[in-house]
C-alpha positions in Angstrom: -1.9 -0.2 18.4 -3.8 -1.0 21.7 -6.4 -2.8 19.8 -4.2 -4.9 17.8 -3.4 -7.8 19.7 -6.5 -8.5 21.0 -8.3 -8.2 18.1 -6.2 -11.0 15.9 -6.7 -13.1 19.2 -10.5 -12.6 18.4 -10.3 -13.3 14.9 -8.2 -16.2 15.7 -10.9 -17.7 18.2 -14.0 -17.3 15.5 -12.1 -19.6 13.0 -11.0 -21.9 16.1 -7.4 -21.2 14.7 -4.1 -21.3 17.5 -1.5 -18.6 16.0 0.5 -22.1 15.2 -2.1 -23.1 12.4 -1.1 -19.9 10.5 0.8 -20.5 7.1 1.2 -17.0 6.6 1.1 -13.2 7.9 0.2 -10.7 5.1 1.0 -7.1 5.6 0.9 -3.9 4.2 4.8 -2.1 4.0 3.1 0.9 3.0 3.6 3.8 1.5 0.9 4.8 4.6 1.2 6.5 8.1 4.3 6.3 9.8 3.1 4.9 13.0 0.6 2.8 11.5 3.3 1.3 9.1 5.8 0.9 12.0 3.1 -0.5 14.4 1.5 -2.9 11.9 4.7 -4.7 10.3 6.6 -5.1 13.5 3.2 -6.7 14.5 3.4 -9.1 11.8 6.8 -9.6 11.9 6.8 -10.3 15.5 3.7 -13.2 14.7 5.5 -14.9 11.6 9.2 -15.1 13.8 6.9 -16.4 16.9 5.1 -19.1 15.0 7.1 -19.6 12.6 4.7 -18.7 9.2 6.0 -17.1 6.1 5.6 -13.4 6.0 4.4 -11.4 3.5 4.9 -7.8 2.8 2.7 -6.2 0.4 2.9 -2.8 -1.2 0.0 -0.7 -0.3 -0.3 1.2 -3.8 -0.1 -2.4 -5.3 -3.3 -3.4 -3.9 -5.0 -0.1 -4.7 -4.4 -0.6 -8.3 -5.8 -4.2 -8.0 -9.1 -2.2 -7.5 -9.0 0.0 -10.3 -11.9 -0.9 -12.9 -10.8 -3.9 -15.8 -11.3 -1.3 -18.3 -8.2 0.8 -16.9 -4.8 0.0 -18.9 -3.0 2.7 -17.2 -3.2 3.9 -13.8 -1.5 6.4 -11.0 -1.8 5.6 -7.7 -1.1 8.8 -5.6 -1.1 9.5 -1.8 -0.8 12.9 0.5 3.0 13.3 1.1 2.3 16.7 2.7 3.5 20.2 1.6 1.6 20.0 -1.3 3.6 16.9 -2.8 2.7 13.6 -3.6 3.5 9.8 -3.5 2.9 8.6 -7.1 3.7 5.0 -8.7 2.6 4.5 -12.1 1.2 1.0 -13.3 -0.1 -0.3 -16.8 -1.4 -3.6 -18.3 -2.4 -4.9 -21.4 -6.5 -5.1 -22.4 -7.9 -7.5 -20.3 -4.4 -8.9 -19.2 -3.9 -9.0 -15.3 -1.7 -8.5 -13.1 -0.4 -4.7 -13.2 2.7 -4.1 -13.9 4.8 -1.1 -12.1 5.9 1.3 -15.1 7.2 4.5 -12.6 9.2 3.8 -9.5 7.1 5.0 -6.3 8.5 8.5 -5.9 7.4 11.8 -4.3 6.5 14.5 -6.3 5.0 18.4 -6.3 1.6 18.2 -7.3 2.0 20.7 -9.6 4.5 18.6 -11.4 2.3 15.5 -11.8 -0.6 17.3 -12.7 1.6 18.7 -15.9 2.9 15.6 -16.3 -0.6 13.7 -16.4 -1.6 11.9 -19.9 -5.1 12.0 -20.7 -5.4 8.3 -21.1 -4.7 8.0 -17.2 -6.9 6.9 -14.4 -6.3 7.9 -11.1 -7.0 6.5 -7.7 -5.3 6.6 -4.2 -5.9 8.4 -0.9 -5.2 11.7 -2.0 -8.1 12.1 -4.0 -9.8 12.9 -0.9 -7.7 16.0 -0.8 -6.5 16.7 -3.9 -9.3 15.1 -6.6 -10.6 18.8 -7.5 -7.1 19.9 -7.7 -6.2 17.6 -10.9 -6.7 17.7 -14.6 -10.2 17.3 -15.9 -8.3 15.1 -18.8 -7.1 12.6 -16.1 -10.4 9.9 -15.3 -11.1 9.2 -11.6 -11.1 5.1 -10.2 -14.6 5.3 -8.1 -14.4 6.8 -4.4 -15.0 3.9 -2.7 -11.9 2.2 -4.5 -9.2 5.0 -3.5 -8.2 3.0 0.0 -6.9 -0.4 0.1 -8.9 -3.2 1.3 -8.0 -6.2 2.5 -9.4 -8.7 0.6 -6.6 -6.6 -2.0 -3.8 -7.2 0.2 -4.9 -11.0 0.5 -5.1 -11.6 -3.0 -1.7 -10.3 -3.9 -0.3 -11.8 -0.2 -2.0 -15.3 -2.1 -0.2 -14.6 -5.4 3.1 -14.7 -3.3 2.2 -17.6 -1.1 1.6 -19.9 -4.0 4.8 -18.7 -5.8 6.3 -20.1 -2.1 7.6 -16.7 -1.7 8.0 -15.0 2.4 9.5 -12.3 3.2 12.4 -12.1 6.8 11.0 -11.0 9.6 14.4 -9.8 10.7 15.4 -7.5 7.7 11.3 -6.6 5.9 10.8 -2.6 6.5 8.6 -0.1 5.8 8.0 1.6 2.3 9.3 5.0 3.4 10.4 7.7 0.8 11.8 10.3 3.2 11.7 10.7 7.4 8.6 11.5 9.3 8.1 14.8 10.1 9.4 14.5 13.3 13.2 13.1 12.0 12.7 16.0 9.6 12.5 18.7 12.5 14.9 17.2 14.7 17.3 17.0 12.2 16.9 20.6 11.1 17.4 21.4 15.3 21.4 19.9 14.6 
């Protein structure tokens, strides 16, 4: 969060860019860190209201599966939810067709419970392989490492797709991909 600001005032000065020359703000909604989420929309948001550019939320697990190998025709994206659960969102596409296509809603799961539920045909990628890759089903085939995080040039690209479609998101009303409350809402709410 400290670094924020004055790095996009950097990044605006090496293209010679004002913040009124932007068009557009993309941003991830998440599902991701909390404070990362919370920090980095209302960062955006705050930009797009002040210059007035469209702003674009994009789902994290989205762009993750934009990075999945062409061969891949179905795909799980999964991500630590804590407590030995998940985030999952399935996605699928025809042979050589793109864009993916969301075939499960983004829920939270046991791990246990995905794993049984896994079909062999399924490639997996997201940031809980770092933790959890030796923990699935040898049936299930892995996306490469270096493709289990979101990059940016994956959030531009679908950010783009929506741009062109003349599509923005409000500032006033865009939130965060949250499933459930942080930790901390979780305790203080068992403290009432």
């Amino acid at each position: 969060a400290r670094d924020l600001a004055p790095q996009l005032r950097a990044l605006l000065a090496q293209q010679n860019w004002r913040p009124g020359d932007l068009s557009a703000v993309v941003v991830s909604r998440g599902p991701g860190s909390y404070t990362g989420l919370r920090v980095g929309l209302m960062s955006a948001k705050t930009l797009a209201w002040a210059t007035g550019c469209r702003l674009l939320g994009i789902g994290t697990f989205a762009a993750i599966a934009l990075q999945a190998p062409p061969t891949a025709l179905r795909l799980e994206v999964l991500a630590d939810a804590q407590q030995n659960l998940v985030y999952a969102q399935g996605f699928a596409r025809s042979a050589g067709q793109e864009p993916w296509r969301e075939v499960a809603p983004l829920r939270i799961v046991p791990l246990a419970d995905w794993n049984a539920a896994a079909a062999p045909e399924t490639w997996v990628t997201g940031p809980a392989l770092e933790l959890h890759a030796d923990r699935l089903p040898a049936q299930v085939r892995l996306v490469p490492r270096e493709d289990w995080l979101p990059r940016p040039a994956s959030l531009l690209a679908l950010g783009l797709e929506r741009w062109r479609r003349d599509e923005s998101d409000d500032p006033f009303s865009l939130e965060p991909l949250y499933l459930r409350p942080s930790n901390a809402e979780e305790n203080w709410a068992k403290r009432g």
